[in-house]
C-alpha positions as a Markdown table, in Angstrom:
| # | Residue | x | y | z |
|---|---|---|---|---|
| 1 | Unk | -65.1 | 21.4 | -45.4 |
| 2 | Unk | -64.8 | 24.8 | -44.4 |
| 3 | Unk | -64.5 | 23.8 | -41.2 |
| 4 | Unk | -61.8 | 22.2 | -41.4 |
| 5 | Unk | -59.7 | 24.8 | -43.0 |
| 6 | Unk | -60.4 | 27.2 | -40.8 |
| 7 | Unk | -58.6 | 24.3 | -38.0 |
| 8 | Unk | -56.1 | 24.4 | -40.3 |
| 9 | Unk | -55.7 | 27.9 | -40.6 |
| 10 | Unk | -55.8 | 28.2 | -36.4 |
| 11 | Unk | -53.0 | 25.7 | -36.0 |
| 12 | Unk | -51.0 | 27.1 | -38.7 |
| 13 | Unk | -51.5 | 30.7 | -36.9 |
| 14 | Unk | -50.4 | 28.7 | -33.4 |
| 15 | Unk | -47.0 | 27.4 | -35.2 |
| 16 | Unk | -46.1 | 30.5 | -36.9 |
| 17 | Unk | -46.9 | 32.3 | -33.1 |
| 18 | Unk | -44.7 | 30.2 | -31.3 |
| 19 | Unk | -41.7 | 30.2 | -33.7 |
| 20 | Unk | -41.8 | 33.7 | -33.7 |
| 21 | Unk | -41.5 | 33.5 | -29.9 |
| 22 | Unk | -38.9 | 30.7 | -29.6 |
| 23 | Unk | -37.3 | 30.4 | -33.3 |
| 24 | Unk | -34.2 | 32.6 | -32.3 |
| 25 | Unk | -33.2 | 31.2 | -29.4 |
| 26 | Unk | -33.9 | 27.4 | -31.3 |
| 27 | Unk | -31.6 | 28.6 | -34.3 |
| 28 | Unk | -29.0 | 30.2 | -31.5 |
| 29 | Unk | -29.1 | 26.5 | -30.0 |
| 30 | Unk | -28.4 | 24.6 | -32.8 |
| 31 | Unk | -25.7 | 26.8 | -34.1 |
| 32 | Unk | -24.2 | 26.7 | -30.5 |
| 33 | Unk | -24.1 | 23.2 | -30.9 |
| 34 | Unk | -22.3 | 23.1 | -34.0 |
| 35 | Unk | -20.2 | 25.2 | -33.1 |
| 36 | Unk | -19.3 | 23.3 | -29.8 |
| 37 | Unk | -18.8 | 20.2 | -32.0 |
| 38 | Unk | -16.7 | 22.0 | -34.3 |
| 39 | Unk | -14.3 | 23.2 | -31.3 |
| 40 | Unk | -14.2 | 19.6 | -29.9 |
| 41 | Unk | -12.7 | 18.0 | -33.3 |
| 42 | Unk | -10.6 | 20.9 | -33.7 |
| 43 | Unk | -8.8 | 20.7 | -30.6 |
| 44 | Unk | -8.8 | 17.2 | -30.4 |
| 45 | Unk | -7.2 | 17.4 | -34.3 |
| 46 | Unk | -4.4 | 19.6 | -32.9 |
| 47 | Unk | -3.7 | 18.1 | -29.9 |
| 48 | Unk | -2.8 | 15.1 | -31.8 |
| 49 | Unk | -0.9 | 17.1 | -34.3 |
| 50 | Unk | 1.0 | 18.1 | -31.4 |
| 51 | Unk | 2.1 | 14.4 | -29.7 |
| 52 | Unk | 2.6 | 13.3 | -33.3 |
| 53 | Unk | 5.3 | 16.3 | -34.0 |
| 54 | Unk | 6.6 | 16.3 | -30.3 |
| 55 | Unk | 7.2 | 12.6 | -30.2 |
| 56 | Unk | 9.2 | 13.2 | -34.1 |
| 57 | Unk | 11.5 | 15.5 | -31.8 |
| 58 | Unk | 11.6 | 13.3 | -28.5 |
| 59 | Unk | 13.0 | 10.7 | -31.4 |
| 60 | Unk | 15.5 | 13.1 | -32.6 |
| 61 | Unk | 16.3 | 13.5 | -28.7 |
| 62 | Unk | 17.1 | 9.8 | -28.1 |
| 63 | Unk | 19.3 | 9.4 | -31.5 |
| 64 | Unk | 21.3 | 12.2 | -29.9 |
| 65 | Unk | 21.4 | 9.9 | -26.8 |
| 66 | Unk | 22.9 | 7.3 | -28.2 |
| 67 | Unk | 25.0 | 9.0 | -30.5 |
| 68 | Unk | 26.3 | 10.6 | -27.2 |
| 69 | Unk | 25.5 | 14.1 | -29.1 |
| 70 | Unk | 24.7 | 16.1 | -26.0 |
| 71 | Unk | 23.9 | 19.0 | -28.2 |
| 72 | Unk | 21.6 | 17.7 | -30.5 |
| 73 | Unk | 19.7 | 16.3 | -27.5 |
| 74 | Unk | 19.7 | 19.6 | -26.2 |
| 75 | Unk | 18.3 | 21.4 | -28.7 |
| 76 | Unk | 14.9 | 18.6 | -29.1 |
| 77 | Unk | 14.1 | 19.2 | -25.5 |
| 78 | Unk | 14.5 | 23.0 | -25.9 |
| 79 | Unk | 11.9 | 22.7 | -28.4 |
| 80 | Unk | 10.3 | 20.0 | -26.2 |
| 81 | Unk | 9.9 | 22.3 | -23.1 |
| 82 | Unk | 9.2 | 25.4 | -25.4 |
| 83 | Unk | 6.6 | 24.2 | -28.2 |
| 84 | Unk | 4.9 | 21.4 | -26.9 |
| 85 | Unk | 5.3 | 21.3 | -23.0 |
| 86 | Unk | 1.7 | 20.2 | -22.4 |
| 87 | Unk | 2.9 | 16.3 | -24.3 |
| 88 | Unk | 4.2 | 13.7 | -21.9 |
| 89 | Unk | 7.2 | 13.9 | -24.1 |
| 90 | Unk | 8.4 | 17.0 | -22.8 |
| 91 | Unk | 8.7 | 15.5 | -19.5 |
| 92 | Unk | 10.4 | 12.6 | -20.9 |
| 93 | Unk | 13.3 | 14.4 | -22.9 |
| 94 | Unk | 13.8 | 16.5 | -20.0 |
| 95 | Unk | 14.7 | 13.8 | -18.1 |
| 96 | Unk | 16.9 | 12.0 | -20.9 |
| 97 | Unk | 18.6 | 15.5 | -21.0 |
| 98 | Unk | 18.9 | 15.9 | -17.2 |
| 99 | Unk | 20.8 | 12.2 | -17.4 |
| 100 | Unk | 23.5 | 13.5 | -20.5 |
| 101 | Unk | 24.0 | 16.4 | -18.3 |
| 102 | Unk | 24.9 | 15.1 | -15.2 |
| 103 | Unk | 26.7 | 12.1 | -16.9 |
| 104 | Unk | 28.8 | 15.0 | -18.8 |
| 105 | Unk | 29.6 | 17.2 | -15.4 |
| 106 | Unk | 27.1 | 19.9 | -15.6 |
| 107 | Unk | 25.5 | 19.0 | -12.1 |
| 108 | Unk | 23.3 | 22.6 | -12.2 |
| 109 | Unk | 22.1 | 21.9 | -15.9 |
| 110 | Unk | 20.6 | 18.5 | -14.6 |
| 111 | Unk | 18.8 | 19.8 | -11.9 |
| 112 | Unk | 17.7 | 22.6 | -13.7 |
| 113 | Unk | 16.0 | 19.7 | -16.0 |
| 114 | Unk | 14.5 | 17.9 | -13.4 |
| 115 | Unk | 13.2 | 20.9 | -11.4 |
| 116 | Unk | 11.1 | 22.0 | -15.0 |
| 117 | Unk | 9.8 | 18.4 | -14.6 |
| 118 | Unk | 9.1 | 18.6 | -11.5 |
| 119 | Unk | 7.1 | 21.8 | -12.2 |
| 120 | Unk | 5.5 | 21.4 | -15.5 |
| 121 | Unk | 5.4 | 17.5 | -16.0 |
| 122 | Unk | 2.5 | 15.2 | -15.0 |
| 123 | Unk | 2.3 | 13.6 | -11.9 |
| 124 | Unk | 3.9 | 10.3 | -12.3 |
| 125 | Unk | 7.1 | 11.8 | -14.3 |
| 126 | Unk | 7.0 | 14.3 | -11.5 |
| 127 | Unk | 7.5 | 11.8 | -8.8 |
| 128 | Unk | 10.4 | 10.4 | -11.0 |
| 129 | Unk | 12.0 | 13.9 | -11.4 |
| 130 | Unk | 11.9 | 14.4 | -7.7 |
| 131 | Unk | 13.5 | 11.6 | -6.8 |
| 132 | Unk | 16.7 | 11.8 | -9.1 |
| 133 | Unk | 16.6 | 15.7 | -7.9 |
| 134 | Unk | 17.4 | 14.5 | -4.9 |
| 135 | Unk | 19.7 | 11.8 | -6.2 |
| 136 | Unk | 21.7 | 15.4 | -7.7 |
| 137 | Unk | 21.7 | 17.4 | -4.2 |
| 138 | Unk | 23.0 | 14.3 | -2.3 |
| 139 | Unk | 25.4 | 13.7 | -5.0 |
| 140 | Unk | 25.9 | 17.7 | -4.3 |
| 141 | Unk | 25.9 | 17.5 | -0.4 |
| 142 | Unk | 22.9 | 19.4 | -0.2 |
| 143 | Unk | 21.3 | 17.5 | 2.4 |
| 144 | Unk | 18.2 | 19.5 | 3.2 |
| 145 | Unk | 17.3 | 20.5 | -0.2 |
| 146 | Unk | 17.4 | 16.6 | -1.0 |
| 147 | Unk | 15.4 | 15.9 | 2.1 |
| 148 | Unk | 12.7 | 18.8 | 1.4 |
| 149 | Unk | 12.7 | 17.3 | -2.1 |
| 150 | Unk | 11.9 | 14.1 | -1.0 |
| 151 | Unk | 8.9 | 15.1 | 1.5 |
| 152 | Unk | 7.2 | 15.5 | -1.5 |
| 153 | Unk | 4.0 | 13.9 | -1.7 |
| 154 | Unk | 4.2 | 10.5 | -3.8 |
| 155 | Unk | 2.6 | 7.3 | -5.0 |
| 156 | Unk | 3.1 | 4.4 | -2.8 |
| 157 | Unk | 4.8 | 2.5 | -5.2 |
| 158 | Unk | 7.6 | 4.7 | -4.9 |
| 159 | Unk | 7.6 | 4.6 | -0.9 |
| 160 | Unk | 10.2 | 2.3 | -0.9 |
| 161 | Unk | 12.6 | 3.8 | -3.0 |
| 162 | Unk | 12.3 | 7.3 | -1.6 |
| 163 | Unk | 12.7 | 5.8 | 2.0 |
| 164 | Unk | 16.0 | 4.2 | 0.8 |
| 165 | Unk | 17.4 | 7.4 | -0.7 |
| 166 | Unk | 16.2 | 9.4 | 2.4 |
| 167 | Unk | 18.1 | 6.9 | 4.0 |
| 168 | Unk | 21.4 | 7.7 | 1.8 |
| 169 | Unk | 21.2 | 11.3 | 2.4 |
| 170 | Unk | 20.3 | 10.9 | 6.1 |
| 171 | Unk | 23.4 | 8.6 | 6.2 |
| 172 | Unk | 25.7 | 10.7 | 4.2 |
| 173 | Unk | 24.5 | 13.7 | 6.7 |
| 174 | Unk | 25.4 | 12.0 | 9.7 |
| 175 | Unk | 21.8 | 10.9 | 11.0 |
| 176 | Unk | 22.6 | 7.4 | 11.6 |
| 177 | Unk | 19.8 | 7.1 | 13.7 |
| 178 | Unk | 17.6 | 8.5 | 11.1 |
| 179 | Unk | 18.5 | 6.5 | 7.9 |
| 180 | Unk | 17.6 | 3.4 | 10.2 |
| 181 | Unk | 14.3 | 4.4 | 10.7 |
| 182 | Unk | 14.4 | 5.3 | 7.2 |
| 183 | Unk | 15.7 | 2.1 | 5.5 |
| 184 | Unk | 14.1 | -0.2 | 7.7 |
| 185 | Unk | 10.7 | 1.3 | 6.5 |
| 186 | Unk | 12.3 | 1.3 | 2.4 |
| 187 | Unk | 12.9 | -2.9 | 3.6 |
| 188 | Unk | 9.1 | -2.9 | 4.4 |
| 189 | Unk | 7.6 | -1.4 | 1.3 |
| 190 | Unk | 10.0 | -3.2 | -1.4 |
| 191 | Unk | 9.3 | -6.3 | -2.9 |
| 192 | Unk | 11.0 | -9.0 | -1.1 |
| 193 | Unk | 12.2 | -11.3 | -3.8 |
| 194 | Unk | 14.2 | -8.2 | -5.2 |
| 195 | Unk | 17.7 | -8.1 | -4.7 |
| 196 | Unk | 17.3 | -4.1 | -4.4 |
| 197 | Unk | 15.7 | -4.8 | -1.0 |
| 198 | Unk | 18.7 | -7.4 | 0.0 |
| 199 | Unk | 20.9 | -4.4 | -0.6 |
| 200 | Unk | 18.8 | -1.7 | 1.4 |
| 201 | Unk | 19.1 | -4.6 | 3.8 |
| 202 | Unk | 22.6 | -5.0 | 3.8 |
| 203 | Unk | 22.5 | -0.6 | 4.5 |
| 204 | Unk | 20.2 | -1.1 | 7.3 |
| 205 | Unk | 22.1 | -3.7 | 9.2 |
| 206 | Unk | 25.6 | -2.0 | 8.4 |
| 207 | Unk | 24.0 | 1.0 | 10.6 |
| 208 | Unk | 23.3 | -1.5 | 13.6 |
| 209 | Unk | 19.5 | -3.4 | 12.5 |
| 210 | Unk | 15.9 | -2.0 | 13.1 |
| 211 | Unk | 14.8 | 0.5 | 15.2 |
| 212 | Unk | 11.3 | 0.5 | 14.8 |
| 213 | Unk | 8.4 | -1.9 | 15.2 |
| 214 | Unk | 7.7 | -3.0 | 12.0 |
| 215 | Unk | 4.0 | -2.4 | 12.2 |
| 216 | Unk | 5.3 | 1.3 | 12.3 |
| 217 | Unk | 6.3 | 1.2 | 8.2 |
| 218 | Unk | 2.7 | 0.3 | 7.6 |
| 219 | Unk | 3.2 | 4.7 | 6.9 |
| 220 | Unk | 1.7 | 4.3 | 3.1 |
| 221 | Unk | 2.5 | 7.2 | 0.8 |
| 222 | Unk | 3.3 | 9.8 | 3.5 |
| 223 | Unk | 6.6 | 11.4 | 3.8 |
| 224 | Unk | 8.7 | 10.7 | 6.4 |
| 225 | Unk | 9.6 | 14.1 | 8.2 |
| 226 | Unk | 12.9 | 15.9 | 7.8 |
| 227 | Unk | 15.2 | 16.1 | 10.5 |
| 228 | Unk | 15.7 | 20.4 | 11.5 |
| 229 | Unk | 19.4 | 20.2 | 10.7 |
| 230 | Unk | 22.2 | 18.4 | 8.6 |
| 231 | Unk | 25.4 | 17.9 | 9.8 |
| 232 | Unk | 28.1 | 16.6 | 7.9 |
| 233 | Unk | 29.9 | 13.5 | 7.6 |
| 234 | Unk | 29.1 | 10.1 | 6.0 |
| 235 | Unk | 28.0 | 6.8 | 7.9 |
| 236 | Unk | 27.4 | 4.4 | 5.6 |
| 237 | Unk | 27.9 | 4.1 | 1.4 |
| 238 | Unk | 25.1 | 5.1 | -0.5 |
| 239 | Unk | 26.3 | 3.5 | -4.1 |
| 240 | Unk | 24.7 | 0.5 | -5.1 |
| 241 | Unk | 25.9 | -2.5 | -6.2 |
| 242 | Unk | 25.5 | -3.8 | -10.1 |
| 243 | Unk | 21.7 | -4.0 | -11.2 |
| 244 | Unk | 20.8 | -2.4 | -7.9 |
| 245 | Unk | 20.0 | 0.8 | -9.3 |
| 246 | Unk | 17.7 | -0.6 | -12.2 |
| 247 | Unk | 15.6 | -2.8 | -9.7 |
| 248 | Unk | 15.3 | 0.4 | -7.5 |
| 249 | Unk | 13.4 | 1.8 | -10.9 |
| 250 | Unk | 11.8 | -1.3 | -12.4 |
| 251 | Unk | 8.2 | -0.4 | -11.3 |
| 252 | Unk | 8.4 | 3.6 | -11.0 |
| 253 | Unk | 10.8 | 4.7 | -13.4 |
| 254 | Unk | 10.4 | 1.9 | -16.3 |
| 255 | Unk | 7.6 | 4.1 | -17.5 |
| 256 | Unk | 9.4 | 6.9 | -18.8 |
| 257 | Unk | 9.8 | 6.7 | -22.2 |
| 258 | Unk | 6.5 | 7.4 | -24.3 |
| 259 | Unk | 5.7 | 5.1 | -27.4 |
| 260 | Unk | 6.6 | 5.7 | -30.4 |
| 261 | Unk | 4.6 | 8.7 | -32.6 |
| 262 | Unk | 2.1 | 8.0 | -34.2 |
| 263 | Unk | 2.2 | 7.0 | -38.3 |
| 264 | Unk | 0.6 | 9.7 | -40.7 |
């Protein structure tokens, strides 16, 4: 029996040995743990505080929309961009802003809406952003900011509709030659039952047909390169006719507007 007990004792020694050796860095472990878990609800608590107040103001935004209250709208995306620029609906109301603003003349304020987008929003909205920046420097004659704009890496689901508008400003910058190339490879990458692409159609052949092999638009997401210069003059409309503009957007730009926030 007593030897037993003295087994006992030795194994009880051996535990008591090797907490003392490891016990503190077990007990830092363990309270590193918790502590890690702690962190992980926290932030994920407060980043959904955050999209649930941020989407209460993108609301307030869009009633000022349609109340046509330019100044309520501007003061939501204010605290949009200010308070809670890391939510997709800062983004969002930046571009609903940008829209009032150039609808109500203030050309600068717009693309001063779309550039903070363009800089701070994530990459889809970007891509957006980009493309009606360039819609405000063509509208502006700014032809090579518009095309610089446009070299801007992007999605191939938006291929086809930056091609066209490169082909607008390219056209509305004398480059006849250029918006061809441009809107014959927009007539590629658009959906062909779309009456969008009948219209880039109906741009292409009013500047004299293809130029290009068709297996040349096969160029995927890849910019097409900016001429050096940008002459003026004008050599072909760039407005589109009714419901053109919303099929140019359908797939890219339908996405815009985040869902509703979240119930507390």
């Amino acid at each position: 029996m007593a030897i037993y007990d003295l087994e006992e004792q030795d194994q009880l020694e051996d535990l008591k040995a090797w907490w003392r050796r490891w016990g503190n860095p077990i007990n830092a472990f363990v309270v590193a743990v918790c502590i890690a878990v702690v962190a992980v609800q926290g932030w994920r608590w407060w980043k959904n505080r955050q999209s649930e107040q941020a989407g209460t103001i993108y609301w307030a935004a869009i009633g000022g929309v349609r109340a046509n209250d330019l100044a309520k709208s501007r003061d939501a995306v204010a605290q949009l961009t200010t308070r809670y620029a890391s939510t997709t609906y800062a983004g969002s109301g930046a571009l609903l802003l940008a829209r009032m603003l150039f609808d109500s003349g203030d050309k600068p304020g717009a693309a001063a809406q779309l550039q903070w987008v363009v800089d701070h929003g994530d990459e889809e909205v970007r891509q957006i952003a980009r493309f009606r920046l360039a819609e405000v420097q063509l509208d502006g004659k700014q032809y090579d900011d518009a095309l610089r704009t446009l070299d801007a890496k992007h999605d191939d689901a938006f291929v086809g509709v930056y091609a066209d508008l490169r082909g607008d400003v390219l056209a509305s910058a004398g480059r006849a030659a250029d918006a061809r190339t441009a809107y014959q490879i927009a007539v590629a990458k658009l959906d062909a039952k779309s009456p969008y692409r009948s219209y880039v159609q109906v741009k292409l052949d009013a500047l004299g047909g293809p130029t290009i092999s068709p297996v040349a638009t096969g160029a995927g997401s890849q910019p097409i390169p900016a001429p050096a210069a940008a002459p003026s003059g004008s050599a072909v409309a760039t407005t589109p006719p009714a419901g053109a503009t919303a099929a140019a957007e359908a797939n890219p730009a339908a996405a815009t507007t985040p869902s509703a926030p979240p119930a507390k």
